[in-house]
KEKE-3310 file (N, C-alpha, C; in steps of 0.2 Angstrom, whole numbers, plus 5000, padded with zeros to 4 digits):
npx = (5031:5023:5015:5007:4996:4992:4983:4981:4973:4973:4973:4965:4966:4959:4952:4966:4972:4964:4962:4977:4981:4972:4981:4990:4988:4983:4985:4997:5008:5023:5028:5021:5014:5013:5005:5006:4997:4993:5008:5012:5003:5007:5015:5014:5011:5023:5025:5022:5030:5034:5040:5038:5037:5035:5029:5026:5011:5003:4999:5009:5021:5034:5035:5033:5042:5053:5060:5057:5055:5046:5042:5047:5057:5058:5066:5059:5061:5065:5056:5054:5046:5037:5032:5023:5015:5004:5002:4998:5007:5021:5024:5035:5039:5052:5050:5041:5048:5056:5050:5040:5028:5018:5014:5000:4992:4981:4970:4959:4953:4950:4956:4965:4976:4983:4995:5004:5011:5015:5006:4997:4994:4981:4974:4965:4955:4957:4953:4937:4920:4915:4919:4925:4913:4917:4919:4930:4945:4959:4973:4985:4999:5005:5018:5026:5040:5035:5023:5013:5000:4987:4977:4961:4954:4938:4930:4927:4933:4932:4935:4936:4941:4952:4968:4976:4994:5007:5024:5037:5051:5051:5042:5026:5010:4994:4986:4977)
npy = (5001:4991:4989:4980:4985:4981:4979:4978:4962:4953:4941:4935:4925:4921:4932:4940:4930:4931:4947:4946:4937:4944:4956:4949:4940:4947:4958:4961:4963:4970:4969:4964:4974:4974:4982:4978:4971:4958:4950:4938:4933:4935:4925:4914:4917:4918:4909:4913:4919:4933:4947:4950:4963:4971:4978:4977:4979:4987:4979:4969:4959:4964:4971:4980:4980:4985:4974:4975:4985:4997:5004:5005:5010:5014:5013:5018:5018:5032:5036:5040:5031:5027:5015:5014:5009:5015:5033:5041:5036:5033:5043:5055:5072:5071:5060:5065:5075:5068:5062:5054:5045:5039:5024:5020:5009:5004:5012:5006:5011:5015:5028:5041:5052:5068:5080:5093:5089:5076:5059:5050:5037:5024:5007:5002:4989:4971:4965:4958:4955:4969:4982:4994:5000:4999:4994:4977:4982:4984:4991:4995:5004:5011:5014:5025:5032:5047:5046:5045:5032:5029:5017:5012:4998:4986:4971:4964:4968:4980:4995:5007:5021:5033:5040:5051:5055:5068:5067:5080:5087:5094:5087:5077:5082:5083:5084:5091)
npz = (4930:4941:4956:4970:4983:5000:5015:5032:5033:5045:5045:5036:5025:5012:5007:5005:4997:4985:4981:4979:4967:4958:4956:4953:4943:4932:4932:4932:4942:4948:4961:4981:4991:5008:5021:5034:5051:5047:5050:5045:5037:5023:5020:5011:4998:4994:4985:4972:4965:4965:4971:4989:5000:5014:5030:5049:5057:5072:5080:5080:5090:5088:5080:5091:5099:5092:5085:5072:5056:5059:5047:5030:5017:4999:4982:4967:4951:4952:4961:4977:4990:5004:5016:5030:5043:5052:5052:5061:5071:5067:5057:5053:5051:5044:5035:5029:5021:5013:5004:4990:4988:5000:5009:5018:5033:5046:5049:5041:5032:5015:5006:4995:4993:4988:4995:4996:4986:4989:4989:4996:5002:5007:5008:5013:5020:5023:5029:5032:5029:5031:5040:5051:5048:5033:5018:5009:5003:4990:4984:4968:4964:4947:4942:4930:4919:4917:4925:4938:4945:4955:4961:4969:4973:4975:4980:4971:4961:4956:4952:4964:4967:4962:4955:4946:4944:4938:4935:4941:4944:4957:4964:4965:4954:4950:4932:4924)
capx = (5031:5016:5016:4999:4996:4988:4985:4978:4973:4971:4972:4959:4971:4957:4951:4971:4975:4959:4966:4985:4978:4969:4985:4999:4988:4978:4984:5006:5010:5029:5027:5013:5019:5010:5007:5005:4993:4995:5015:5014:5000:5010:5019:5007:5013:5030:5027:5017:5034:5033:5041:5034:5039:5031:5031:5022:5007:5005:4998:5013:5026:5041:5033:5032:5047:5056:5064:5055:5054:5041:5044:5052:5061:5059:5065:5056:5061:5068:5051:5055:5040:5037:5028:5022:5008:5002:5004:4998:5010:5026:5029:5040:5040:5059:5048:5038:5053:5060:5044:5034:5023:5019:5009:4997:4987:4979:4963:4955:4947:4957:4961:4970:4976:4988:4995:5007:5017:5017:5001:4997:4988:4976:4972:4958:4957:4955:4949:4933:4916:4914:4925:4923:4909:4920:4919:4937:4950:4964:4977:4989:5003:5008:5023:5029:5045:5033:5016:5011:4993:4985:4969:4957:4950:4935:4932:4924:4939:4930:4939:4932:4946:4959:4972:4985:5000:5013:5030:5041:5059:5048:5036:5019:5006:4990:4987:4968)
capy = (4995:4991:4987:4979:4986:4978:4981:4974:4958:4951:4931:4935:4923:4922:4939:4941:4928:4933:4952:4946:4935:4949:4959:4943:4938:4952:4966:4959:4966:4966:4968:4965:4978:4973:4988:4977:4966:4952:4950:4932:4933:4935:4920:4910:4923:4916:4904:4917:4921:4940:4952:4954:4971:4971:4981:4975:4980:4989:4972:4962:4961:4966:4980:4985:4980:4987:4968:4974:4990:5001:5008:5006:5015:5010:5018:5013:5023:5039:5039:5036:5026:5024:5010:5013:5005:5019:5038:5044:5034:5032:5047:5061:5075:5069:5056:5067:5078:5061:5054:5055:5043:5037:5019:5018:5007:5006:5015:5002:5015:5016:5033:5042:5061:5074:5085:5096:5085:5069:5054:5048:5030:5018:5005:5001:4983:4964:4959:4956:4958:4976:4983:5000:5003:5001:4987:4975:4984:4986:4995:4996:5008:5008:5020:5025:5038:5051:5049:5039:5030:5025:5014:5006:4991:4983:4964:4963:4971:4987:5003:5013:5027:5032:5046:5049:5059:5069:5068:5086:5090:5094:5082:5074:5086:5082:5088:5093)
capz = (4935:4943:4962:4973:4991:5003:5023:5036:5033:5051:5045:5032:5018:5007:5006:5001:4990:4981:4979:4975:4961:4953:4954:4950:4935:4928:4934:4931:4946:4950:4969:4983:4997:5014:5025:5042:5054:5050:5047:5043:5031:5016:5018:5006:4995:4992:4980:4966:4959:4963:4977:4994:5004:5020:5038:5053:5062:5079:5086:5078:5096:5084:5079:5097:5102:5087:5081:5066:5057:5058:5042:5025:5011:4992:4978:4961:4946:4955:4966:4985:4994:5009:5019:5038:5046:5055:5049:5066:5075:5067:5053:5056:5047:5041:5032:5023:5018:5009:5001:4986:4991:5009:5009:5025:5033:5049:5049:5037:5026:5008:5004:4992:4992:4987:4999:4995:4981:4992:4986:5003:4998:5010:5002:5015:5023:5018:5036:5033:5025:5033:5046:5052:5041:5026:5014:5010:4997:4991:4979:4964:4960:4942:4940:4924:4918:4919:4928:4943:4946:4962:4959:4976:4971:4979:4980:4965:4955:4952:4953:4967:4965:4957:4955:4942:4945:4935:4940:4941:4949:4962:4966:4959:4953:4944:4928:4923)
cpx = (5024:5016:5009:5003:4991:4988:4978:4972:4970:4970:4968:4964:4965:4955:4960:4976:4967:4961:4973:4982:4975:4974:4991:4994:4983:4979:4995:5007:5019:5032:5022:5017:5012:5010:5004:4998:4988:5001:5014:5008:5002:5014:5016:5008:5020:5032:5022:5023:5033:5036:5038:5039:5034:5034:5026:5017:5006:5001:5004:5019:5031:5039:5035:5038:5053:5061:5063:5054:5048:5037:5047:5053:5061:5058:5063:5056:5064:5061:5054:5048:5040:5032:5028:5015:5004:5005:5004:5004:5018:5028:5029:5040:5049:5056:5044:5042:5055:5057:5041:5030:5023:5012:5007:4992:4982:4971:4958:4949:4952:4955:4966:4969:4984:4989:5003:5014:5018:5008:5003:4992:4987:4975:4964:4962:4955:4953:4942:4926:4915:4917:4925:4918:4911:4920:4928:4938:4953:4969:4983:4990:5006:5013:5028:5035:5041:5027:5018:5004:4993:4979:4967:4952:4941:4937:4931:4929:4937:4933:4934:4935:4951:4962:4977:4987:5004:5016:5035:5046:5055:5042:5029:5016:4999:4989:4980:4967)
cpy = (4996:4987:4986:4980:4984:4980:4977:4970:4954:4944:4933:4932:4924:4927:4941:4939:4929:4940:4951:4942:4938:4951:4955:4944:4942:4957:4967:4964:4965:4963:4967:4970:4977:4976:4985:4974:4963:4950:4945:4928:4932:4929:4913:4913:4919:4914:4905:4920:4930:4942:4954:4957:4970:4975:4977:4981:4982:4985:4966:4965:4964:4972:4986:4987:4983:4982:4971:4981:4993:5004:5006:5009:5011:5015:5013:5018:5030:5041:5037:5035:5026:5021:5012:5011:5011:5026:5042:5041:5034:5037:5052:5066:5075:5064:5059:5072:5074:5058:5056:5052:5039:5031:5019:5012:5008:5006:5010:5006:5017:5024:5035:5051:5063:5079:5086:5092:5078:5065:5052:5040:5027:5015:5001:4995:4975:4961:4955:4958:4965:4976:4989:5004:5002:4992:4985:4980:4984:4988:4994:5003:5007:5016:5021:5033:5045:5054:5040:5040:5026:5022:5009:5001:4987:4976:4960:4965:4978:4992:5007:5021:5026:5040:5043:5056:5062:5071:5074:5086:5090:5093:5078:5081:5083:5085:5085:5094)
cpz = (4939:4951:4968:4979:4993:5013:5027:5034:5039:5050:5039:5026:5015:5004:5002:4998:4983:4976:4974:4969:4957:4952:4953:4943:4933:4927:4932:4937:4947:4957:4972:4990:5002:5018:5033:5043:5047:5046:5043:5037:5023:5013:5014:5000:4991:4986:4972:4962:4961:4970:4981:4999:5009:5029:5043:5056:5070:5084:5085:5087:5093:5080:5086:5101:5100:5085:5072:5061:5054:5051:5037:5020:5005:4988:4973:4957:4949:4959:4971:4988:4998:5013:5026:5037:5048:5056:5057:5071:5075:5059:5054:5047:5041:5034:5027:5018:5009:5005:4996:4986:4995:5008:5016:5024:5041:5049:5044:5032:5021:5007:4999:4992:4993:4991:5000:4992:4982:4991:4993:5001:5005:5007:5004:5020:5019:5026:5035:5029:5025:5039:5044:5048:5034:5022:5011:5004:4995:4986:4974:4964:4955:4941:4935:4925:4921:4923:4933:4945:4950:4960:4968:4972:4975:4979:4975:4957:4953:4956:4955:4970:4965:4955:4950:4940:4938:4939:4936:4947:4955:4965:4961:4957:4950:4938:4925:4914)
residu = (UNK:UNK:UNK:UNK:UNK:UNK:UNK:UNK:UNK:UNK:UNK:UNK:UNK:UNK:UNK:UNK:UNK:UNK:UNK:UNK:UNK:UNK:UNK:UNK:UNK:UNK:UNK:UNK:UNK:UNK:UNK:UNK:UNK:UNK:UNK:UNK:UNK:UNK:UNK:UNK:UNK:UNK:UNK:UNK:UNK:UNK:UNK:UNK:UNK:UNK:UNK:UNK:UNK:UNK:UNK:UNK:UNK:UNK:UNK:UNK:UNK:UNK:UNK:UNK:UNK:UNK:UNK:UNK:UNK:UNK:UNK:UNK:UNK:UNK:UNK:UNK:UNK:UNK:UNK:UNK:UNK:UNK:UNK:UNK:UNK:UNK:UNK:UNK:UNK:UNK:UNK:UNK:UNK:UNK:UNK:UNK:UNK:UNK:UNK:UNK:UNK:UNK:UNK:UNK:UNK:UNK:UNK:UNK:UNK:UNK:UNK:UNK:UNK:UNK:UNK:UNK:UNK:UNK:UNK:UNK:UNK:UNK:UNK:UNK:UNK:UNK:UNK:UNK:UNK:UNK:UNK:UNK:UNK:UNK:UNK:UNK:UNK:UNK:UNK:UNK:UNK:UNK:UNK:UNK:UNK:UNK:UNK:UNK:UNK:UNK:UNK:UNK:UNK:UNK:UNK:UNK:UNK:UNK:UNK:UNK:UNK:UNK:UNK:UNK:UNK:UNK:UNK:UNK:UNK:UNK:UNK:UNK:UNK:UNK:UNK:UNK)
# end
């Protein structure tokens, strides 16, 4: 199953129907998971035929107020996923107990790492040309029976990193 991640967006629609269109039709995604600012961004989204998962942003009010949640749970294949906007803000070590991989976003620099069995993925941002130094990105996970692959994307569709997992009773590993 192959699932695109995306994060903060901040209004920037064409920057992410640009991205979901590489991963709706070239990439068959079956999900696009939305890791927050801008919540109402994805509703353009709707009508591509595909699964949108999404949490809010820690400028969305219902983020703030807790209408909305911070956080979600997704199992896919006997992996559990977890989406939060911001790692510094709202995960608990309860959540890394629970997690084979924790989708961030936030910081707007994409990211991928292994730490200590759990795939921690950024997939960066789609705001803008450049933003915090860092140029737009954003990510696929493709998860199979026994391996899982993280890919960042830039805007250009080139794979500017990429990790791939094997999966064991206990936890991911890489395998060299």
């Amino acid at each position: 199953m192959k699932i695109g991640v995306v994060s903060d967006t901040h209004k920037n629609i064409d920057y992410l129907q640009k991205a979901s269109e590489f991963l709706i039709s070239r990439q068959k995604v079956a999900s696009i998971y939305h890791l927050g600012d801008d919540y109402e961004d994805v509703m353009g989204l709707e009508d591509w035929y595909v699964e949108i998962v999404q949490i809010p942003g820690i400028y969305d009010e219902r983020y703030r107020n807790g209408t909305l949640p911070a956080k979600l749970r997704e199992a896919i294949l006997g992996l559990e996923i977890l989406l939060v906007h911001s790692i510094q803000k709202d995960l608990t070590e309860d959540d890394k107990i629970k997690s084979d991989v924790i989708l961030s976003g936030h910081t707007h620099k994409q990211d991928l790492t292994l730490d200590e069995g759990i795939l921690y993925m950024n997939p960066g941002h789609l705001k803008g040309k450049l933003d915090k130094n860092m140029p737009p990105s954003f990510g696929m996970l493709s998860i199979e029976n026994r391996s899982v692959t993280a890919t960042i994307f830039d805007l250009n569709f080139k794979e500017i990193n990429s990790i791939q997992l094997m999966r064991s009773e206990s936890g991911l590993y890489r395998s060299y």
